[in-house]
N, C-alpha and C positions, 0 to 999 in steps of 0.2 A: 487877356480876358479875365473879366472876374466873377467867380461864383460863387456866391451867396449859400454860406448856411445856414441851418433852421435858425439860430438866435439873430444871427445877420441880418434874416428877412423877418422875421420880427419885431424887429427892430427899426427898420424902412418902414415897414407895414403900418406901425402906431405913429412913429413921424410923422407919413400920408394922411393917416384920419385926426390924430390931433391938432397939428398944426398948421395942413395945408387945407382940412376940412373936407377931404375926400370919402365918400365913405368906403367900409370894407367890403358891401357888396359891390359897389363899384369896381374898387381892384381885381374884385374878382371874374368880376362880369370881363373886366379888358383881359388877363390874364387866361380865359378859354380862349375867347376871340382870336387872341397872338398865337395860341397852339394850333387852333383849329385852319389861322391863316399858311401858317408851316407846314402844316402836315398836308396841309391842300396843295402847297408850290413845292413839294419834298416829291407827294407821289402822284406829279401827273405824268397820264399816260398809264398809269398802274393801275389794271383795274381788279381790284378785290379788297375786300372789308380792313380797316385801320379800327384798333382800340388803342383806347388812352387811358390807364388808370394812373391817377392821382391822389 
């Protein structure tokens, strides 16, 4: 597995919007989406409040 540090993703991050022409709200928009879809299929059946700070 591999995980990305701050300069790593960064890094990625300017690649996506300069050269693939994505933009940065976009990543960011997909990047809750994916947490929110985790933590939805992490806690079912669990019922009581999830925070996420980022």
């Amino acid at each position: 597995m591999f995980v990305a540090g701050q300069k790593d993703m960064q890094q990625m991050d300017q690649y996506t919007i300069e050269k693939l022409g994505l933009p940065g709200i976009v990543l960011m928009e997909n990047a809750g989406a994916k947490v929110a879809e985790e933590v939805n299929a992490a806690a079912k059946g669990i019922n009581s409040k999830i925070v996420v700070l980022a």
